[in-house]
Backbone of each chain as nested JSON, in Angstrom:
{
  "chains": [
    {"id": "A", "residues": [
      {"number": 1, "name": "UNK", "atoms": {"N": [126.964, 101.097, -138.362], "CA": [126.814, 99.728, -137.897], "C": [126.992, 99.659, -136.382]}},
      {"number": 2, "name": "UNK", "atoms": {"N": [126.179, 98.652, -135.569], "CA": [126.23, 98.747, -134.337], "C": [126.588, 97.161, -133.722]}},
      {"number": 3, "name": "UNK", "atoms": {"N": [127.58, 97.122, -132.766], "CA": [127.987, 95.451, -132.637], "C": [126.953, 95.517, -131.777]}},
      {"number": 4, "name": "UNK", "atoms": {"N": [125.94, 94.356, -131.357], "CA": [125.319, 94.082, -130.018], "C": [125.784, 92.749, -129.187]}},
      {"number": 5, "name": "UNK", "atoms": {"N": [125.733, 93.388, -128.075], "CA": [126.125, 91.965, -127.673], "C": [124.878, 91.528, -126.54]}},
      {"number": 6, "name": "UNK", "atoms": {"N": [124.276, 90.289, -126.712], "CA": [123.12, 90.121, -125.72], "C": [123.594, 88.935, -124.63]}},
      {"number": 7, "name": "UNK", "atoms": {"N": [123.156, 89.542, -123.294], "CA": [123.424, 88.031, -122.187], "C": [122.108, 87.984, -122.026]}},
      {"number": 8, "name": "UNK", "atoms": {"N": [121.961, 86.434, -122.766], "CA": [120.621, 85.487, -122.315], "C": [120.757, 84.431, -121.357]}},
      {"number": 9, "name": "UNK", "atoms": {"N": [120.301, 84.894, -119.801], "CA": [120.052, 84.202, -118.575], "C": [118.384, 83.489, -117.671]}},
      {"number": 10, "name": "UNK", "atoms": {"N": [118.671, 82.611, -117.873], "CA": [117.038, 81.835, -117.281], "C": [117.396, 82.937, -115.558]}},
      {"number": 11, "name": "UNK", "atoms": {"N": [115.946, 83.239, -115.673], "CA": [114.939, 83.8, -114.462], "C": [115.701, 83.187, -113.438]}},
      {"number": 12, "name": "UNK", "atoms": {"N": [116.122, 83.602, -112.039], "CA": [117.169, 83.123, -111.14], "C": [115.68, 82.042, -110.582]}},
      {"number": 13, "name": "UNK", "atoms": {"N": [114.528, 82.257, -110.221], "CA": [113.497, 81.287, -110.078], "C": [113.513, 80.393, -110.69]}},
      {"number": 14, "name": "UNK", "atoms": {"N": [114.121, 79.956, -111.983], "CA": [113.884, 78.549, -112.924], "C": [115.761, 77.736, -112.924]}},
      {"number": 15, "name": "UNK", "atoms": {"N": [114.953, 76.578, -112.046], "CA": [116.028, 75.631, -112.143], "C": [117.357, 75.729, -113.342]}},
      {"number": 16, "name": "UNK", "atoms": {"N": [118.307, 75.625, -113.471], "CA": [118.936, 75.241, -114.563], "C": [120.056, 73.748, -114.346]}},
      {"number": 17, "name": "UNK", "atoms": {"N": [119.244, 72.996, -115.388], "CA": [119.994, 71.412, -114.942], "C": [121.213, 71.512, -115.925]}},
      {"number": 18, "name": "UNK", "atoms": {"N": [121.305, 72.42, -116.609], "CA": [122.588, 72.536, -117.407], "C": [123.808, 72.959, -116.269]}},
      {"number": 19, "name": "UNK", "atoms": {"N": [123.535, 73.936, -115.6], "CA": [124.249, 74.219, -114.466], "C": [124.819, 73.544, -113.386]}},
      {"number": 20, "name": "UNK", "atoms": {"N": [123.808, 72.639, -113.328], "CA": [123.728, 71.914, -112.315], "C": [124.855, 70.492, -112.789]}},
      {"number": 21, "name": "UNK", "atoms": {"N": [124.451, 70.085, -113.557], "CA": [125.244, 68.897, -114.009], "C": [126.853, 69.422, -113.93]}},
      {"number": 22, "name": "UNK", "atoms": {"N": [127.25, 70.779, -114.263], "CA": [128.456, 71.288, -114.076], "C": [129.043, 71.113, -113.111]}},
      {"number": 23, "name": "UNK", "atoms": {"N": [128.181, 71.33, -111.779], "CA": [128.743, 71.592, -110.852], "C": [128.503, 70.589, -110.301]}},
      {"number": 24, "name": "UNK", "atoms": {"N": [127.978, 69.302, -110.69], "CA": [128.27, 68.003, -110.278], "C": [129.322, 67.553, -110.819]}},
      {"number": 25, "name": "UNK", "atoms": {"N": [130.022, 67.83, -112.286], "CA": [131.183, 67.912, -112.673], "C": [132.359, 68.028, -112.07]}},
      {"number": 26, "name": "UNK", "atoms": {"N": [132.671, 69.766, -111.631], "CA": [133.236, 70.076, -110.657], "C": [133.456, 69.418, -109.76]}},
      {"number": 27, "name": "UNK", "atoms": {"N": [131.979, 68.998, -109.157], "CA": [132.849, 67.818, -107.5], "C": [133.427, 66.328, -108.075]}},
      {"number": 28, "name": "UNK", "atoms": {"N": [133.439, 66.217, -109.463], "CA": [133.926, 64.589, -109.864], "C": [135.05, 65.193, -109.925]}},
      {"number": 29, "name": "UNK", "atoms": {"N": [135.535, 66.037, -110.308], "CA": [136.792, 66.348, -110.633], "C": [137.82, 67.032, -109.629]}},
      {"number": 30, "name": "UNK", "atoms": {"N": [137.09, 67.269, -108.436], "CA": [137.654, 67.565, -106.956], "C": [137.585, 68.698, -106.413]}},
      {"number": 31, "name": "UNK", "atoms": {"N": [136.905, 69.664, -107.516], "CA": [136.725, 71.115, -107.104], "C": [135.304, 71.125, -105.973]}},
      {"number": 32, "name": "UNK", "atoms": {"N": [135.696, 70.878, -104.861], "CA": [134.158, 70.827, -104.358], "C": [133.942, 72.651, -103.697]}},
      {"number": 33, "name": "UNK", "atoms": {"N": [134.919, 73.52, -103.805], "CA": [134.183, 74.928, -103.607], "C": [133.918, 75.266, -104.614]}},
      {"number": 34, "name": "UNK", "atoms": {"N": [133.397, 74.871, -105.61], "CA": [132.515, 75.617, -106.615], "C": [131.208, 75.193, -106.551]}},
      {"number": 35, "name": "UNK", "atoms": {"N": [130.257, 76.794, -106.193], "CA": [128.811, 76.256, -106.563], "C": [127.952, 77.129, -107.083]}},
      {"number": 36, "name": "UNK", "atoms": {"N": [126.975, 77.043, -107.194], "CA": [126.12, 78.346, -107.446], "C": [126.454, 78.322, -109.397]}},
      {"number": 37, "name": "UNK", "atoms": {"N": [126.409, 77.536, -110.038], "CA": [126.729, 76.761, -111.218], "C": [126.011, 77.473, -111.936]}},
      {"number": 38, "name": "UNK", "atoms": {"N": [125.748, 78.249, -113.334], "CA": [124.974, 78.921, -114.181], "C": [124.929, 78.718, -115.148]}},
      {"number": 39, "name": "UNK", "atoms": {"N": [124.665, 78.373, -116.31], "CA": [125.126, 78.285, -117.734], "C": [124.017, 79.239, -118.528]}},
      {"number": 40, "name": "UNK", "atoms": {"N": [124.725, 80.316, -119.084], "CA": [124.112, 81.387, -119.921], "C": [124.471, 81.41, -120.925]}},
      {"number": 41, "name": "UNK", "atoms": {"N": [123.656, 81.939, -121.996], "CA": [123.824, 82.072, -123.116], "C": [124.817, 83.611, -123.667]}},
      {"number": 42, "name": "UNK", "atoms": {"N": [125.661, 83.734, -124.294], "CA": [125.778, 85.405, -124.705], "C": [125.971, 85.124, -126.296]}},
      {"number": 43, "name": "UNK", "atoms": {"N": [125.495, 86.297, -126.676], "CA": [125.368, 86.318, -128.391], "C": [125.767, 87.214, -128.957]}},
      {"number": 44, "name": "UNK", "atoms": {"N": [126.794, 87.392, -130.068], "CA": [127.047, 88.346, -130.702], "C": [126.882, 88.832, -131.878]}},
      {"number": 45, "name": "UNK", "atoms": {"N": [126.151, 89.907, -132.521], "CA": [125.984, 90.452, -133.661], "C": [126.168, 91.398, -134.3]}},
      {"number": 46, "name": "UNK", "atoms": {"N": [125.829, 91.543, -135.515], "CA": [126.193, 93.141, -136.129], "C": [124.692, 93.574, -136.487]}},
      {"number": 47, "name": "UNK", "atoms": {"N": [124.269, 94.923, -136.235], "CA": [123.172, 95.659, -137.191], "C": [123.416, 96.424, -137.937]}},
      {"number": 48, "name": "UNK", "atoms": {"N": [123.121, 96.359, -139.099], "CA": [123.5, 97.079, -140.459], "C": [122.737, 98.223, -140.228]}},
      {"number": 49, "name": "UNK", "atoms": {"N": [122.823, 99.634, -139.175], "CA": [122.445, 100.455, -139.303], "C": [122.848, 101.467, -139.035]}},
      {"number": 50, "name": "UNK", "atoms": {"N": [122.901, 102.985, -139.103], "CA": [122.942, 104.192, -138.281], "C": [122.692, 104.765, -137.365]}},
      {"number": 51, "name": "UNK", "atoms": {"N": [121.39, 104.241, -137.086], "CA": [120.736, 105.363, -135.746], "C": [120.583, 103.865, -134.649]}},
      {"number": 52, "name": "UNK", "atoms": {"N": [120.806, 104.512, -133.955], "CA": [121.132, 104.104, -132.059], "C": [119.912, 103.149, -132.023]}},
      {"number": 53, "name": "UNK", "atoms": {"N": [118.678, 104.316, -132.001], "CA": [117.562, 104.045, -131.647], "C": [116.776, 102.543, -132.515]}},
      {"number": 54, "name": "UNK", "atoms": {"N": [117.184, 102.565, -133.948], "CA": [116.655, 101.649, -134.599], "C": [117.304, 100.163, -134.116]}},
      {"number": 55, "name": "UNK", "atoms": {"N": [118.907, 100.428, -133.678], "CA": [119.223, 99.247, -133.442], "C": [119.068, 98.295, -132.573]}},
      {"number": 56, "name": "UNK", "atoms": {"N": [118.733, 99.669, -130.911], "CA": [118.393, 98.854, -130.566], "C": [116.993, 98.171, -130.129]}},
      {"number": 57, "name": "UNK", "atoms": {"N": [116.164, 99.104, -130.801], "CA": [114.615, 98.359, -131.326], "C": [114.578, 96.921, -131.882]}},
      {"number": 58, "name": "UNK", "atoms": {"N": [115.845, 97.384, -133.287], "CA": [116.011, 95.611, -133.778], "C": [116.562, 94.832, -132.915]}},
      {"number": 59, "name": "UNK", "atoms": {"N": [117.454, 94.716, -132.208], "CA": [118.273, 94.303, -130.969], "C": [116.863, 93.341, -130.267]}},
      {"number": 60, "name": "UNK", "atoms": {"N": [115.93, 94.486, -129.525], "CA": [115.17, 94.172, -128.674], "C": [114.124, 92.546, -129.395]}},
      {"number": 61, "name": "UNK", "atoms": {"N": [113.824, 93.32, -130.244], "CA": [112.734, 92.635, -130.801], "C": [113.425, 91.437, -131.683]}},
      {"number": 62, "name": "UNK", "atoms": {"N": [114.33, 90.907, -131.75], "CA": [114.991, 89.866, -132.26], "C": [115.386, 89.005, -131.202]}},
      {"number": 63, "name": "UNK", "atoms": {"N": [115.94, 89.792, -129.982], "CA": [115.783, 88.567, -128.796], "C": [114.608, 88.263, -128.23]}},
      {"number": 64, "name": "UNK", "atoms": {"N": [113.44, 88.879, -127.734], "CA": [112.023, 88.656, -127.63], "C": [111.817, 87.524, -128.356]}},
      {"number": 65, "name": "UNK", "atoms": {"N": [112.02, 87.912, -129.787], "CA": [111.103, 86.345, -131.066], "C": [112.33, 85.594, -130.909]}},
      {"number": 66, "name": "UNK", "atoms": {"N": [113.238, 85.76, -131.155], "CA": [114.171, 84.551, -131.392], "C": [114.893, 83.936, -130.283]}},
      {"number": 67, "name": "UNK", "atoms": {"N": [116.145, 85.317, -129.533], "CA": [117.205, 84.472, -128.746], "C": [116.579, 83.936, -127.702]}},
      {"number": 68, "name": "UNK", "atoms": {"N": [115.801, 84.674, -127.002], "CA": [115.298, 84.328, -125.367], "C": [113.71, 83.991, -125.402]}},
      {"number": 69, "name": "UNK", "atoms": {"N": [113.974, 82.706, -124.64], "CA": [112.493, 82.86, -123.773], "C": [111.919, 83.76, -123.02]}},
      {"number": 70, "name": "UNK", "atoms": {"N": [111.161, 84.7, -123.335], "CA": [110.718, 85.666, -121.881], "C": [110.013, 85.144, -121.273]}},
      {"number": 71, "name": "UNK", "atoms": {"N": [109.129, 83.611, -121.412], "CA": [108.673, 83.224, -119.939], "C": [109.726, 82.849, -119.298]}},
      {"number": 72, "name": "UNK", "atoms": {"N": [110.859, 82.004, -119.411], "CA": [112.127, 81.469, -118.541], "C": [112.976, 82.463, -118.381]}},
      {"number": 73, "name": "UNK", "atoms": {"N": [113.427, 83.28, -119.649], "CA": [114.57, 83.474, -119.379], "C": [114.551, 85.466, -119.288]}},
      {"number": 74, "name": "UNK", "atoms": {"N": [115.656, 86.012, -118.973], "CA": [115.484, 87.539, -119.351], "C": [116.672, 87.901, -120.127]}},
      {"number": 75, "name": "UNK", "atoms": {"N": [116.957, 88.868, -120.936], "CA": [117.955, 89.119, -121.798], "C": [118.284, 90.895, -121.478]}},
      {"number": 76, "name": "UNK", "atoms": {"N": [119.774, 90.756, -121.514], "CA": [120.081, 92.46, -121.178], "C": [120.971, 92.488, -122.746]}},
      {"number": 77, "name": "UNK", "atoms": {"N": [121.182, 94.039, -123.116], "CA": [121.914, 94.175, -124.443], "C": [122.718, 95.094, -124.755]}},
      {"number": 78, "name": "UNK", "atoms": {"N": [123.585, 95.156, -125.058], "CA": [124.711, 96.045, -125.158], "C": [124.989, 96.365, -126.225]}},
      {"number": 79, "name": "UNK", "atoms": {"N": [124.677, 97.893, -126.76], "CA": [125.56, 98.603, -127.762], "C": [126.687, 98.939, -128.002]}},
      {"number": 80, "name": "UNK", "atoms": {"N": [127.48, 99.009, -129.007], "CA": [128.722, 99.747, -129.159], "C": [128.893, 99.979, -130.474]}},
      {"number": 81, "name": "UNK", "atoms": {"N": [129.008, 101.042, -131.069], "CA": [128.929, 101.729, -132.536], "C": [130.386, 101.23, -133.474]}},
      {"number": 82, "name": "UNK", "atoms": {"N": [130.243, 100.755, -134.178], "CA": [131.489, 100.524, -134.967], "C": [132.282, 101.447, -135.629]}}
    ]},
    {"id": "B", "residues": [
      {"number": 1, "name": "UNK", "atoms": {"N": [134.691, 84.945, -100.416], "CA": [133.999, 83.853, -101.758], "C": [134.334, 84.692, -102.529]}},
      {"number": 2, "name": "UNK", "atoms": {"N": [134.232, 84.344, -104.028], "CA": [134.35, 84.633, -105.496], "C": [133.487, 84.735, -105.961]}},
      {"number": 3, "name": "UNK", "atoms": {"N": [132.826, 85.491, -106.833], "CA": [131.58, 85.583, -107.984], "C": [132.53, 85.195, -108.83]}},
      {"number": 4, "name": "UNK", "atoms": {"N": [132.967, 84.177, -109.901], "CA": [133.076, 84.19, -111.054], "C": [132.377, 84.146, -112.81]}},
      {"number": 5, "name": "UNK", "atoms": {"N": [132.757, 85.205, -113.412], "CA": [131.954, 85.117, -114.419], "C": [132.97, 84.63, -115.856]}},
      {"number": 6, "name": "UNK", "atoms": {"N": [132.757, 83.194, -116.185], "CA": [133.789, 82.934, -117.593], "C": [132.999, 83.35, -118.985]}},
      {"number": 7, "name": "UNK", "atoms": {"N": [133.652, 83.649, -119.928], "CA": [133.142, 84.108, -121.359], "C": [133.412, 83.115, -122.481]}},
      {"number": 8, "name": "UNK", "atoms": {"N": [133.105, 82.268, -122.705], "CA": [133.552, 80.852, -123.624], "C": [133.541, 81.456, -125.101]}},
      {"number": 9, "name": "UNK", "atoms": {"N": [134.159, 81.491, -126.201], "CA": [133.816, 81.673, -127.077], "C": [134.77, 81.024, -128.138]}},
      {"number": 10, "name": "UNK", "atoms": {"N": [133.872, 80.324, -129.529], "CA": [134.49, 79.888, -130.223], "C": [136.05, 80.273, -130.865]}},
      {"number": 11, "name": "UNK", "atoms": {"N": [136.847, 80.34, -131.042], "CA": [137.744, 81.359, -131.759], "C": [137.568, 81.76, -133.123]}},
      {"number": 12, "name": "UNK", "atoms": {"N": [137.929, 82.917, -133.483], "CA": [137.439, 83.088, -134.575], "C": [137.643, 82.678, -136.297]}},
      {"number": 13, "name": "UNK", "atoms": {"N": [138.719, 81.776, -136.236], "CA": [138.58, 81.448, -137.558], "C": [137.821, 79.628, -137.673]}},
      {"number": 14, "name": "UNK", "atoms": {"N": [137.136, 79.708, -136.238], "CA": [136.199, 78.142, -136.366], "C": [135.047, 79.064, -136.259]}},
      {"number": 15, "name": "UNK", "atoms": {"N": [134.07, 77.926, -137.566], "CA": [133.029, 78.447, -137.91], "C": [132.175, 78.096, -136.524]}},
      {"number": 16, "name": "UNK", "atoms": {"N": [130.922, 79.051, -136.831], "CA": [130.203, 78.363, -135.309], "C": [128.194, 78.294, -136.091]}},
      {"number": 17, "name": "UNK", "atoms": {"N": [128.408, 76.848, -136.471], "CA": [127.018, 76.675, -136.956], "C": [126.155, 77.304, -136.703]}},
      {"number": 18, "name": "UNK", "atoms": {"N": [125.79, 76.907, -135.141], "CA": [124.873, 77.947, -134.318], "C": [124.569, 79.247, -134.338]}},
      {"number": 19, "name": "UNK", "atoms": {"N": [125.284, 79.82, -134.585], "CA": [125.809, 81.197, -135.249], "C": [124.835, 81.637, -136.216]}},
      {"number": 20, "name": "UNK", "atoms": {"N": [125.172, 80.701, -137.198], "CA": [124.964, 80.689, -138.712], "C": [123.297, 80.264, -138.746]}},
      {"number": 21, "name": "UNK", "atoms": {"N": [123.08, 79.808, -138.17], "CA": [120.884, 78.979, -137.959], "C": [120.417, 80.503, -137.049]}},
      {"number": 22, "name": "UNK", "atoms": {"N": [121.128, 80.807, -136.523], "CA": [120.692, 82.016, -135.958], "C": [120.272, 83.463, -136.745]}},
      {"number": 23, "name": "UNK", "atoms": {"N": [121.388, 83.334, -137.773], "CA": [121.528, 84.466, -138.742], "C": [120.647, 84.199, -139.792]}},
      {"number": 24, "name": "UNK", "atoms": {"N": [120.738, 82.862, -140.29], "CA": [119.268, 82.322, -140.549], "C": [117.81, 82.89, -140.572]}},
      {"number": 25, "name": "UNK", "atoms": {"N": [117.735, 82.409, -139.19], "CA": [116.412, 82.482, -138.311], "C": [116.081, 84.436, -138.553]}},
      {"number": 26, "name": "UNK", "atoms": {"N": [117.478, 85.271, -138.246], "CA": [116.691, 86.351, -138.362], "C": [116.257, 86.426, -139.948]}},
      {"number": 27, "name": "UNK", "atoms": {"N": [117.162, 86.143, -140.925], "CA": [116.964, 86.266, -142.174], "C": [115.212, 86.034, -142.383]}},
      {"number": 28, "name": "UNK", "atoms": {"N": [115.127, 85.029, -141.931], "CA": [113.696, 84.424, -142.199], "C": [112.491, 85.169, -141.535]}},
      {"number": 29, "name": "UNK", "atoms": {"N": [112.825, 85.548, -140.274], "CA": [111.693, 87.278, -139.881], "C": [111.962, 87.977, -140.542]}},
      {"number": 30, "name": "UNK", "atoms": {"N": [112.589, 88.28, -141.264], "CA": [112.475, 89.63, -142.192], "C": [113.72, 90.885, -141.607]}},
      {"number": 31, "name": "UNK", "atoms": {"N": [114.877, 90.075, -140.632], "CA": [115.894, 90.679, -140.169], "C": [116.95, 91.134, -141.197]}},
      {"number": 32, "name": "UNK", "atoms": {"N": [116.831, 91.412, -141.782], "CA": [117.637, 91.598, -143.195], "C": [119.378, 92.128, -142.285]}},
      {"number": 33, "name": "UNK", "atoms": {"N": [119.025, 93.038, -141.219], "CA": [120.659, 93.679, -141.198], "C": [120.955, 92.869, -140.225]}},
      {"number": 34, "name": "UNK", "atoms": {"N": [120.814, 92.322, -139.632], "CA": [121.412, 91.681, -138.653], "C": [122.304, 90.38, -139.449]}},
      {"number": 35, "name": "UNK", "atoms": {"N": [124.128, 90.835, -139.1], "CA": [124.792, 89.584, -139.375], "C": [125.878, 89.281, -138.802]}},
      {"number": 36, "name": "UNK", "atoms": {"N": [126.791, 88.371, -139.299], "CA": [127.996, 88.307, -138.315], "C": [127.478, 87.593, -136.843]}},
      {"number": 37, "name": "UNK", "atoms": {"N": [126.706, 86.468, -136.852], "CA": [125.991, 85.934, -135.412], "C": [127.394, 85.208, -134.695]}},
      {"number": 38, "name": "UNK", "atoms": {"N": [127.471, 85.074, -133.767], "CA": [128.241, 84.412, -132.562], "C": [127.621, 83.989, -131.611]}},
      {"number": 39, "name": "UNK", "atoms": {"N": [127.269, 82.799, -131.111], "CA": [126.688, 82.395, -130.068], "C": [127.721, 81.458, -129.296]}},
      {"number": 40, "name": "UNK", "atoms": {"N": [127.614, 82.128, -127.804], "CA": [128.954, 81.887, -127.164], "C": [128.015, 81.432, -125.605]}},
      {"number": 41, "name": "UNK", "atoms": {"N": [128.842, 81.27, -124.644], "CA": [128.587, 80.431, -123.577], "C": [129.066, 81.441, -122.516]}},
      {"number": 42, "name": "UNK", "atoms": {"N": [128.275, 81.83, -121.984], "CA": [128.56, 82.275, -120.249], "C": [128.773, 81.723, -119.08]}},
      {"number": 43, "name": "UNK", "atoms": {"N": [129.601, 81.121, -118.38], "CA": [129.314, 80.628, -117.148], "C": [129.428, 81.295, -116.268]}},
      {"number": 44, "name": "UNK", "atoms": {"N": [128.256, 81.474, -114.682], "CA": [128.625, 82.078, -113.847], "C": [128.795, 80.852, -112.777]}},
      {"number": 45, "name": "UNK", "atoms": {"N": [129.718, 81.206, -111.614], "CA": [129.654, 80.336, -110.448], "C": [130.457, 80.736, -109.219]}},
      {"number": 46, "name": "UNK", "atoms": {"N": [130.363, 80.348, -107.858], "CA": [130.974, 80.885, -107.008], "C": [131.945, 79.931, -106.627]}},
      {"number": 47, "name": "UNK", "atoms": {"N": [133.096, 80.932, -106.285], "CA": [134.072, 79.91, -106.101], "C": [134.815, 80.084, -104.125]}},
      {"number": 48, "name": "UNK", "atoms": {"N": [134.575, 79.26, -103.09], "CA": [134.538, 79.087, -101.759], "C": [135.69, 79.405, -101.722]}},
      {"number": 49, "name": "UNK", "atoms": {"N": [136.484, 80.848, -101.678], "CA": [137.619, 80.991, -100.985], "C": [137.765, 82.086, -100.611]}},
      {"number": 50, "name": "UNK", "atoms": {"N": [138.761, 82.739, -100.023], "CA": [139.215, 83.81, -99.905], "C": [140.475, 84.322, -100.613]}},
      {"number": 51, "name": "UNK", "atoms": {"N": [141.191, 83.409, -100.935], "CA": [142.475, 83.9, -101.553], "C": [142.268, 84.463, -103.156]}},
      {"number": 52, "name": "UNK", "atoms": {"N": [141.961, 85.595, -103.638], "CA": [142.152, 85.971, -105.004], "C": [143.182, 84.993, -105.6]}},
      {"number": 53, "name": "UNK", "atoms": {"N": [143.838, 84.874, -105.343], "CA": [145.105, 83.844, -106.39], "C": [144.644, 82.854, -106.875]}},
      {"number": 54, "name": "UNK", "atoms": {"N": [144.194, 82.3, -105.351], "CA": [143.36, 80.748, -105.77], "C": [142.018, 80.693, -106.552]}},
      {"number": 55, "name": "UNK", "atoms": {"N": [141.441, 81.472, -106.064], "CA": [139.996, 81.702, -107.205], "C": [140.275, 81.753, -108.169]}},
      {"number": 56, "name": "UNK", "atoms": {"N": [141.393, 82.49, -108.786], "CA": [141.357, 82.591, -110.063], "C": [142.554, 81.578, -110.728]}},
      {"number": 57, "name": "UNK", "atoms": {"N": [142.773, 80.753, -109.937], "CA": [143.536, 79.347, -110.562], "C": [142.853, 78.334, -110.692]}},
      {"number": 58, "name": "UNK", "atoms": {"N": [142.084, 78.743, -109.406], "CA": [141.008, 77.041, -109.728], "C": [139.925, 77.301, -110.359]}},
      {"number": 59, "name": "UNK", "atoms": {"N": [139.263, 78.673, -111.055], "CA": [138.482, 78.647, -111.987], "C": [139.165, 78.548, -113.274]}},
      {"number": 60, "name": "UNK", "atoms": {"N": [140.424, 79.411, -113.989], "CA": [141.183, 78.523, -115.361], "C": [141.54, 77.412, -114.951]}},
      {"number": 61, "name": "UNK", "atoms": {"N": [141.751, 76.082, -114.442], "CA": [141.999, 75.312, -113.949], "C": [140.759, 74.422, -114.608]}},
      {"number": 62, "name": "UNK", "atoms": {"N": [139.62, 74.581, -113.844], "CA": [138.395, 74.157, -114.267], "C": [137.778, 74.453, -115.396]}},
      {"number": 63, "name": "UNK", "atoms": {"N": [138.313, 75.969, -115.802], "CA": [137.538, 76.04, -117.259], "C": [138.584, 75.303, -118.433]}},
      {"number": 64, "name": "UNK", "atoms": {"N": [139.626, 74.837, -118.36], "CA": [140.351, 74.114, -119.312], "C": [139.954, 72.478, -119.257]}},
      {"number": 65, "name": "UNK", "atoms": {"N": [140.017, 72.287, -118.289], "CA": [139.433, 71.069, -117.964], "C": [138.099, 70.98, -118.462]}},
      {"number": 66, "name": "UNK", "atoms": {"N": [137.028, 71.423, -118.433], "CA": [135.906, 71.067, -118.301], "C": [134.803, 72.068, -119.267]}},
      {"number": 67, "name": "UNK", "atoms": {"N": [135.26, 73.272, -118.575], "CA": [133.893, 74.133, -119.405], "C": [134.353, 74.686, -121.419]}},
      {"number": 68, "name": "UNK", "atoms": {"N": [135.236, 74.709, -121.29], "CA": [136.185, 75.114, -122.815], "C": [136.895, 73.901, -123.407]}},
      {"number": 69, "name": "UNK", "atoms": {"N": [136.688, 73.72, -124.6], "CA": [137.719, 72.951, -125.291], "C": [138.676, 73.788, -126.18]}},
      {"number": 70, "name": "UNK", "atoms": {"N": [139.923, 73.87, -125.32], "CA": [140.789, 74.862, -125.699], "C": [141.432, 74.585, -127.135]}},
      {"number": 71, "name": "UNK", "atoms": {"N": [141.069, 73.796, -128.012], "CA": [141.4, 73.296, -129.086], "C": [140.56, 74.479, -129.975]}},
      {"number": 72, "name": "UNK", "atoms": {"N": [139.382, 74.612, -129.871], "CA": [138.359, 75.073, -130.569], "C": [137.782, 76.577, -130.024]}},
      {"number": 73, "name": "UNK", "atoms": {"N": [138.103, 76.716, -128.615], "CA": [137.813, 78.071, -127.601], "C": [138.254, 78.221, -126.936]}},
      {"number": 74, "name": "UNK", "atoms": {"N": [138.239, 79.78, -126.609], "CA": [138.89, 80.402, -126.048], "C": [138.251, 80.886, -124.846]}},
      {"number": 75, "name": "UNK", "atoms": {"N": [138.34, 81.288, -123.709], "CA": [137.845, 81.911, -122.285], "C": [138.277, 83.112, -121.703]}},
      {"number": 76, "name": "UNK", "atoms": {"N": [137.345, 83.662, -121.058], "CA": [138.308, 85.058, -120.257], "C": [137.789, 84.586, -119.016]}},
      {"number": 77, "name": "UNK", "atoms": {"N": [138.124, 85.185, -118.02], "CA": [137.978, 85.052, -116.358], "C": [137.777, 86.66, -115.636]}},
      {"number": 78, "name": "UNK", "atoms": {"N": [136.295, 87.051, -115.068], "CA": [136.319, 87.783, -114.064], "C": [136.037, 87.661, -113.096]}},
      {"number": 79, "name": "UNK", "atoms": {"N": [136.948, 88.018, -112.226], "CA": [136.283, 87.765, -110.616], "C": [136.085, 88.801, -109.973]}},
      {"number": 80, "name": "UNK", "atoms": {"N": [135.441, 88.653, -109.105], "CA": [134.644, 89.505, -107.863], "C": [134.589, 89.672, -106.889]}},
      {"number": 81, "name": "UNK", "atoms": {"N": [134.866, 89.508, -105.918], "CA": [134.689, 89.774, -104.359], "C": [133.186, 89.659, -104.002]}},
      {"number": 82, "name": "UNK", "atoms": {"N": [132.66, 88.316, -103.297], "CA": [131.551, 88.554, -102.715], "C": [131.069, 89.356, -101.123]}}
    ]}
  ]
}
């Protein structure tokens, strides 16, 4: 079995108003040195498998169709064997 | 300055729906091994100082306040040196 863990981040080119509203947050609340505001996704799972290679094929191809946008966003992924 | 990167995540004996539509969703491609989903929250942001101490007070500071509901999640804090 292999844990994956994926960080799903929008393209540093595509606005993020989720971010943004944060860090309009931040200045309501008095923190005005915080900026550069991000809000990412990270996801964690298990693959029910043995080999490295299959998992992280499934890995790949499950964030492609499902977690991430690849026009907006890009996704990196991390193995670790249980 | 600070790069900060926070890790939001549900704790683990609260269920996390999202999670669960996810594990779903692979079920329904034909993801059969993929289980155990977690979908958790990344924030990145910079924080205007120089003092390590303070960066990393006024980002838990802000993530209790604002980005985590410490009732339901939990956070980690890394910082960086820009």
């Amino acid at each position: 079995m292999y844990s994956v863990q994926v960080f799903v981040k929008r393209r540093k080119s595509i606005l993020d108003p989720q971010g943004k509203a944060v860090e309009q947050g931040a200045r309501l609340l008095g923190y005005s040195g915080i900026t550069d505001v991000r809000v990412n996704k990270q996801i964690d799972f298990t693959v029910n498998t043995e080999d490295e290679q299959e998992a992280r094929s499934v890995a790949n191809d499950f964030c492609s169709k499902l977690l991430a946008n690849p026009v907006m966003e890009e996704f990196q992924i991390h193995l670790q064997k249980l």
